[in-house]
C-alpha positions in Angstrom: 7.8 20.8 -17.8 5.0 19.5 -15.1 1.9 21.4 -16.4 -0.3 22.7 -13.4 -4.0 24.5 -13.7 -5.9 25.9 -11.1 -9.3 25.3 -10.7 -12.2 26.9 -8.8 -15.4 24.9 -7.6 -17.2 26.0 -10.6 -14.3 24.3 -13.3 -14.9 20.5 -14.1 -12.5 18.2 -15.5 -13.5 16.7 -18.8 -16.3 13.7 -18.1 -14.1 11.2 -19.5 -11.4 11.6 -16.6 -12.1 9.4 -13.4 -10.2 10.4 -10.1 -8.3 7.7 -8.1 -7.8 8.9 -4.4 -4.3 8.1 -3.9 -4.9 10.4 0.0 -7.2 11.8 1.4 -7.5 13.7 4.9 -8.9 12.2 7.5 -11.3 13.8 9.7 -10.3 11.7 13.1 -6.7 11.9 12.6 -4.5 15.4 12.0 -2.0 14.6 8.7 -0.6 17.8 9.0 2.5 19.2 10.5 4.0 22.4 9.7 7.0 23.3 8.1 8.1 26.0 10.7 8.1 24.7 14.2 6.6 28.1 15.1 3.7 28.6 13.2 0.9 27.8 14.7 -2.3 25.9 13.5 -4.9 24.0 15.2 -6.8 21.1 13.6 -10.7 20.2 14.9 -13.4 18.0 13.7 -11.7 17.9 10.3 -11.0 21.6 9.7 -7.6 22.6 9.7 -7.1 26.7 10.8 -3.5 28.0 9.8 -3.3 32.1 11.1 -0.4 33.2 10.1 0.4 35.2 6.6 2.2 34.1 3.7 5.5 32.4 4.1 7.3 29.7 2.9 8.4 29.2 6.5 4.7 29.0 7.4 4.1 26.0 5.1 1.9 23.5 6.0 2.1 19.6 4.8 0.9 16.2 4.9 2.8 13.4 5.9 3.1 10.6 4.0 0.3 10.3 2.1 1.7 7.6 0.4 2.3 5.1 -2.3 4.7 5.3 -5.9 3.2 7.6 -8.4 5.0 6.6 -11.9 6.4 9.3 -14.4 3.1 10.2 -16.5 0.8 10.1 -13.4 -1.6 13.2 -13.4 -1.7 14.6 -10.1 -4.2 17.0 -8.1 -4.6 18.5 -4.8 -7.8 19.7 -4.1 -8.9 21.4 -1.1 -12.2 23.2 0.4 -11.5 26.6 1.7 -12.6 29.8 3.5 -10.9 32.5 4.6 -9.9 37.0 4.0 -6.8 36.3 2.7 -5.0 34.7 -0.1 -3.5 31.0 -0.3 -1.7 28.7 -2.3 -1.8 24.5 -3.1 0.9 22.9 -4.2 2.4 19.3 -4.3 5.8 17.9 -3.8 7.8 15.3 -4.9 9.7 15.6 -1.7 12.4 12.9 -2.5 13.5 14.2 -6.0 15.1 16.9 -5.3 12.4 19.2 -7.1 11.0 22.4 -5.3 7.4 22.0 -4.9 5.2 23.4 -7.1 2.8 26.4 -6.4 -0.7 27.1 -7.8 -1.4 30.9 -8.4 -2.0 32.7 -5.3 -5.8 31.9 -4.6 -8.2 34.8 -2.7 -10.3 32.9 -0.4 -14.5 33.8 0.5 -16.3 33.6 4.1 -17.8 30.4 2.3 -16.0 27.2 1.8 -15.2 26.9 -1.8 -13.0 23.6 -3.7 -9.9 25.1 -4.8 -7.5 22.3 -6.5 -3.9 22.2 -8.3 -3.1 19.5 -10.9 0.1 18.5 -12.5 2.2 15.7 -14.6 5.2 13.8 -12.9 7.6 13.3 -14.9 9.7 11.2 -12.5 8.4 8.8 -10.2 7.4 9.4 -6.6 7.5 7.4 -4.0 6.1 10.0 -1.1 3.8 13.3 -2.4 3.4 15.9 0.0 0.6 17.9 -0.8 1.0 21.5 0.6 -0.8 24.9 1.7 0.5 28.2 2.7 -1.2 31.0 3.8 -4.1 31.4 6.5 -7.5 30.1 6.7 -9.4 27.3 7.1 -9.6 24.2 5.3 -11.4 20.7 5.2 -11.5 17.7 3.0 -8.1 17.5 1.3 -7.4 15.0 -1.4 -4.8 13.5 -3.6 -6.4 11.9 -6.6 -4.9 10.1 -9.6 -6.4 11.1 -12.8 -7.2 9.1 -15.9 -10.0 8.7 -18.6 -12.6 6.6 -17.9 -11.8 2.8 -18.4 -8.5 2.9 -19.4 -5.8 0.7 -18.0 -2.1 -0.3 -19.1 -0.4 -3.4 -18.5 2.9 -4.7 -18.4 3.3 -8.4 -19.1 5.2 -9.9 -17.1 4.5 -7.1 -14.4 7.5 -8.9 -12.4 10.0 -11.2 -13.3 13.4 -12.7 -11.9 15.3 -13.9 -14.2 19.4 -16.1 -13.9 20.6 -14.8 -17.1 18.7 -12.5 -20.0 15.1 -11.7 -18.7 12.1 -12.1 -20.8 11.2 -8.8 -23.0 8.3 -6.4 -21.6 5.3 -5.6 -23.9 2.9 -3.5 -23.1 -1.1 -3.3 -23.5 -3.2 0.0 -23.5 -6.9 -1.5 -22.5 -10.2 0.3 -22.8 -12.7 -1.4 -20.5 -11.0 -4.5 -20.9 -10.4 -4.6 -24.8 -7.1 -4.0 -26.1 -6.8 -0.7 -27.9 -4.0 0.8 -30.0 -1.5 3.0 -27.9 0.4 5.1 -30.5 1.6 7.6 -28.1 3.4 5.1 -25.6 6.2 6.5 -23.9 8.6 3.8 -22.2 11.6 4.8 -20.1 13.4 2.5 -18.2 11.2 0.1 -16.1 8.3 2.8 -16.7 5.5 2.8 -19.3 2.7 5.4 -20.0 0.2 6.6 -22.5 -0.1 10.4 -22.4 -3.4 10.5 -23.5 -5.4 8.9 -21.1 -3.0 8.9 -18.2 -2.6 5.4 -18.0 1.2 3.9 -16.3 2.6 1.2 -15.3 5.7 -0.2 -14.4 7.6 -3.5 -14.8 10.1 -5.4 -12.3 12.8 -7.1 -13.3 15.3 -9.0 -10.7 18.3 -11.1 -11.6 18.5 -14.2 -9.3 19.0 -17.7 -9.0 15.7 -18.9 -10.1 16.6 -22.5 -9.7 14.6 -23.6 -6.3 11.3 -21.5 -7.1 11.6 -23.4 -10.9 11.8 -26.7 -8.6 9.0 -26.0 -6.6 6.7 -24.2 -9.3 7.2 -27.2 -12.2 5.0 -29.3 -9.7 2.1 -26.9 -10.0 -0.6 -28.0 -12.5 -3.0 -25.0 -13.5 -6.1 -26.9 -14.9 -7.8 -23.5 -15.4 -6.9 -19.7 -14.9 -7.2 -18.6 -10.9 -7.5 -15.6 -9.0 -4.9 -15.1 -6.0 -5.8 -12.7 -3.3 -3.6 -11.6 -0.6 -5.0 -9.8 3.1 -2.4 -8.5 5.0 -0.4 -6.0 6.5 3.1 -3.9 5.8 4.8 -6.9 4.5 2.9 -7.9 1.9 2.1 -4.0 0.9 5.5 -2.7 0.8 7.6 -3.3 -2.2 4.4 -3.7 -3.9 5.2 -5.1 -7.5 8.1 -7.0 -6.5 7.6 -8.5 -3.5 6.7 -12.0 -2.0 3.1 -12.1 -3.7 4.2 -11.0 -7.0 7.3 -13.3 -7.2 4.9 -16.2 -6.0 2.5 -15.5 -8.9 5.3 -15.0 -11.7 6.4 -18.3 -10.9 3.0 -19.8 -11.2 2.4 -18.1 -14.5 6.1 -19.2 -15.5 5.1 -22.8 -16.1 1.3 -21.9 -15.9 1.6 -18.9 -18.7 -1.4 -16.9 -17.9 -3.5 -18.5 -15.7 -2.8 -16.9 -12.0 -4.0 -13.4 -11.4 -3.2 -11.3 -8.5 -4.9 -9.3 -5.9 -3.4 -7.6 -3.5 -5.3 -6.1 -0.9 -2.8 -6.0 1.8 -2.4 -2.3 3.9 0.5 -1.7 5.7 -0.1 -1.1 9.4 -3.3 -3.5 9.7 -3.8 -5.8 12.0 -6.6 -8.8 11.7 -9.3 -6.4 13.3 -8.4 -4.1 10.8 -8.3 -6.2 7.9 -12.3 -7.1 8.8 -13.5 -4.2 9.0 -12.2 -3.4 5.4 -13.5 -6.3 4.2 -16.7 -5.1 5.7 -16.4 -1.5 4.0 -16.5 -0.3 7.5 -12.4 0.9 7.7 -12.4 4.3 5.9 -8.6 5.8 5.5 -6.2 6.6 3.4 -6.0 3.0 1.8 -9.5 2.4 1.6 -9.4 2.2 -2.3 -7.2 -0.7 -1.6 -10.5 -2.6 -1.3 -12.4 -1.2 -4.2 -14.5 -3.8 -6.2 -13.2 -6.6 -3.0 -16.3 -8.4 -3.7 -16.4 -7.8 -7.3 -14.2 -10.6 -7.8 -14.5 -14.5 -7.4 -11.3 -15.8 -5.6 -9.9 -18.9 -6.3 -7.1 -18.7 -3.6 -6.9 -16.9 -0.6 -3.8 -15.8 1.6 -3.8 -14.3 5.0 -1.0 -12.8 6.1 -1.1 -11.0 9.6 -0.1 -10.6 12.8 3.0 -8.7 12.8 0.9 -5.6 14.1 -1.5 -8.1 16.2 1.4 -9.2 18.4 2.9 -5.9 19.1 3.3 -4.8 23.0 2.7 -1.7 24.0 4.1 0.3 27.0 0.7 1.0 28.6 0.9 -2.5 29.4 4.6 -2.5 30.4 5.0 -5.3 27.3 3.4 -7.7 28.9 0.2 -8.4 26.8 0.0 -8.1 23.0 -2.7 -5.8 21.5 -4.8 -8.6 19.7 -4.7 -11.5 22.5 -5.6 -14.8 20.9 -9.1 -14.9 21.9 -10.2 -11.2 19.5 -7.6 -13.2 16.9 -9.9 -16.3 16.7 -12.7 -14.2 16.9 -11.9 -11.6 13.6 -10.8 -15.0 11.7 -13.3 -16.7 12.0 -15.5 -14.0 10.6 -12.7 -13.2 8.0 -13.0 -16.7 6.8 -16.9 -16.7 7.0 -17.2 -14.0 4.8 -14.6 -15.7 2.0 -16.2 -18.7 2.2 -19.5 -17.2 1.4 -17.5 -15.5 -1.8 -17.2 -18.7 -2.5 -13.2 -18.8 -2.2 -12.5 -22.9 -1.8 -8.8 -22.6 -0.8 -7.7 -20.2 2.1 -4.3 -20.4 3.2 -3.6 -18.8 6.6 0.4 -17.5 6.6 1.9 -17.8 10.0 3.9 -14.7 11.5 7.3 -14.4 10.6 10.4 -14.9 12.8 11.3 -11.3 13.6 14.4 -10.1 14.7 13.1 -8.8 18.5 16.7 -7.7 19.6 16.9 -4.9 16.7 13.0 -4.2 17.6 13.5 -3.8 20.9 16.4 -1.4 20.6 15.0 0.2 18.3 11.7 0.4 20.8 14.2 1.8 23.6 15.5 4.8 21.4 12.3 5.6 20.5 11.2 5.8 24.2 13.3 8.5 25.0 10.9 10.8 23.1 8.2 9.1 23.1 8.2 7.4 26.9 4.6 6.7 26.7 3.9 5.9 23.4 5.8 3.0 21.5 5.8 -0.3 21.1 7.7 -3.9 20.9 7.4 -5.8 17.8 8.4 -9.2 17.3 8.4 -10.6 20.9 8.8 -14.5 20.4 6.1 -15.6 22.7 3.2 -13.5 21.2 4.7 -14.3 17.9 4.0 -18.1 18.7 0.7 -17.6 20.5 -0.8 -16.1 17.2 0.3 -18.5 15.4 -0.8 -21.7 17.4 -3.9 -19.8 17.5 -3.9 -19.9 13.5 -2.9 -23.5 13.3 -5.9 -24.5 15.3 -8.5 -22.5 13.6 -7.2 -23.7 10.1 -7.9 -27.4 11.5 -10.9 -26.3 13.0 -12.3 -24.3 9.8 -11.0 -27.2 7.5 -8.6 -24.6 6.2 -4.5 -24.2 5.4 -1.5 -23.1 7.4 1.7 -22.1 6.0 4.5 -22.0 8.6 6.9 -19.8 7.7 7.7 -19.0 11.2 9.9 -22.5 12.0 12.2 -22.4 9.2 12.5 -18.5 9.3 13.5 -18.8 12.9 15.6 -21.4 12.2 17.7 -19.2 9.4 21.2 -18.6 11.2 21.3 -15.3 9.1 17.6 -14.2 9.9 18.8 -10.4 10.8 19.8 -10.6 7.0 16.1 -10.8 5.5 15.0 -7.7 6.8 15.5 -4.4 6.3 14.6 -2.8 9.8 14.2 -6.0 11.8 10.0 -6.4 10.7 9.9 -5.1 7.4 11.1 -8.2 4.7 13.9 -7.0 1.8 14.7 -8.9 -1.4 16.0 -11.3 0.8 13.1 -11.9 2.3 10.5 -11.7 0.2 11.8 -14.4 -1.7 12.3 -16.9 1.1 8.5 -16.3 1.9 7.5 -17.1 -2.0 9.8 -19.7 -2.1 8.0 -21.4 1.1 4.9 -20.2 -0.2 5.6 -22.4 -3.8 6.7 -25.2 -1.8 3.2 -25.4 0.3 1.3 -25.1 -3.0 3.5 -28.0 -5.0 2.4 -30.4 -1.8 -0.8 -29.8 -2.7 
């Protein structure tokens, strides 16, 4: 049974317990829709009003807020509020197939108090919803992760493909870095998790033809253990823990055991603009925490992977001009690869776009204009595509670093509708062409 508590402002968790944001409202932007169509609610300089009573109908809820919370994940939803009535928090595993769950009904005060909701999953989730019903006023909403202080647990491998028995999982409760026992490990399926401190993790396993990336990765020499970080957007984010970055580092560690680390700092929806300013600590959203401890770290690699949302073209512009023209590119990489080279990161790699598939895109652009005439966008248009990346190639010659074409041999695939799963987005398929051409630009090197 998920175990859920409700606390008031005054009620601390124990001081050994840190809080991961996982979401968090943002003050700029209204996350919330409601549940009935009808009910009404307004949503100004961060506060969100709700006026009607109690239903279920009358539900209000975030969208999205993101990410894959594993079974053993400690949830909570907290919340300032004011208000005469009475309220309730709850959060949803709205994929499951489970109702959400409810706090006690909570009086609210003419002062804004915290008011929060915790709970257990004991299934993964890919998508929480974190809900209110009932009217008043409400500010600063926030999904954390909690766990004690320190603790982490890892899965080694984290991800492996394998052609015919993969390699066992073991798994490795660590307390600020030091291995510590983990008698209460509970493992269950691909998932792992220590009850105790709230620790999970979770382990991928593919079956594949490993041949090629073995080709490619038995020409990579290791002399000393490295640190691989990826910047980029939605195709590098999603499928985190199996995708192209993770598949490129397993093979790296396959005939390298141990010595490649990975860092993914990728956020879906970024473009290069974007991606500086977080680098910056100036980009505060949802996936901030992506780039907690970014500078923390010395690099030995670098990957940049953008320009999927860079090359986009919007209606306002009747498609004719991509939102991130070459000259802002040049300008935010530049700065990007300033401020690695003063981490002292010696090998960037800038990753070319990929070959979309523009005919899906753009149908799919065209549906979504009949709703939306004046807001939507073409992705993967072929000649912004090309202009990003000829603007990459010559700032990698001109900043003595990398480029990694992807874009020529993907466009060349006469499957390429086949590697995607919307026509943007890369599946299995995809990922592991990108890894594969990834190996093959490291073995030449």
């Amino acid at each position: 049974m998920k175990k859920m508590l409700l606390l008031a402002a005054a009620a601390a968790l124990l001081p050994s317990f840190a809080e991961v944001v996982v979401w968090r409202d943002n003050p700029k932007k209204c996350y919330w829709i409601a549940a009935d169509k009808k009910a009404p609610f307004t949503y100004k300089d961060g506060v969100l009003t709700t006026t009607n009573s109690f239903f279920l109908g009358e539900t209000l809820r975030t969208v999205n807020p993101g990410g894959e919370n594993l079974p053993g994940c400690k949830l909570k939803f907290s919340v300032e509020a004011r208000g005469k009535g009475e309220v309730e928090l709850g959060i949803w595993n709205y994929q499951s197939g489970i109702r959400p769950k409810w706090s006690p009904k909570i009086a609210l005060t003419d002062e804004f108090k915290t008011y929060s909701v915790e709970y257990t999953l004991e299934q993964k989730a890919p998508y929480i919803r974190c809900l209110i019903r009932g009217a008043g006023e409400f500010r600063n909403a926030t999904l954390t992760n909690m766990r004690k202080e320190g603790y982490v647990l890892k899965a080694t491998p984290p991800y492996q493909m394998y052609a015919n028995i993969p390699e066992k999982v073991t798994y490795t409760l660590y307390k600020d870095g030091v291995a510590v026992p983990c008698p209460g490990l509970r493992i269950d399926g691909e998932f792992a998790s220590d009850p105790d401190s709230g620790a999970v993790v979770k382990a991928y396993a593919q079956k594949g033809d490993t041949a090629p990336f073995d080709a490619e990765a038995k020409k990579i020499k290791l002399d000393k253990p490295i640190k691989v970080l990826y910047l980029g957007d939605s195709l590098t984010h999603f499928d985190e823990g199996f995708n192209h970055a993770d598949k490129t580092v397993f093979f790296l560690n396959k005939f390298n055991p141990g010595k490649a680390e990975l860092f993914n700092r990728a956020v879906r929806g970024d473009s290069c603009s974007m991606t500086l300013d977080r680098m910056k600590d100036k980009y505060k959203d949802a996936y901030a925490a992506r780039f907690s401890g970014f500078r923390d770290h010395k690099y030995d690699i670098a990957f940049i992977f953008l320009g999927q949302n860079d090359t986009r073209a919007h209606v306002n512009v009747q498609y004719k001009a991509p939102v991130i023209p070459p000259e802002r590119q040049k300008r935010y990489y530049r700065e990007m690869i300033s401020i690695l080279k003063k981490m002292g990161v010696p090998r960037i790699i800038i990753i070319s776009c990929a070959s979309l598939d523009e005919p899906r895109l753009k149908a799919q652009a065209m549906e979504l204009a009949k709703t939306r005439p004046n807001k939507h966008a073409i992705y993967g248009k072929p000649e912004f595509l090309e202009q990003f990346n000829a603007a990459s190639r010559d700032l990698a010659k001109e900043l003595g670093v990398e480029y990694l074409d992807i874009y020529t041999p993907m466009k060349a695939l006469p499957d390429k509708p086949s590697y995607f799963v919307d026509g943007c987005h890369l599946n299995r398929k995809g990922h592991d062409f990108v890894a594969l051409e990834t190996l093959k630009h490291l073995a030449k090197k």
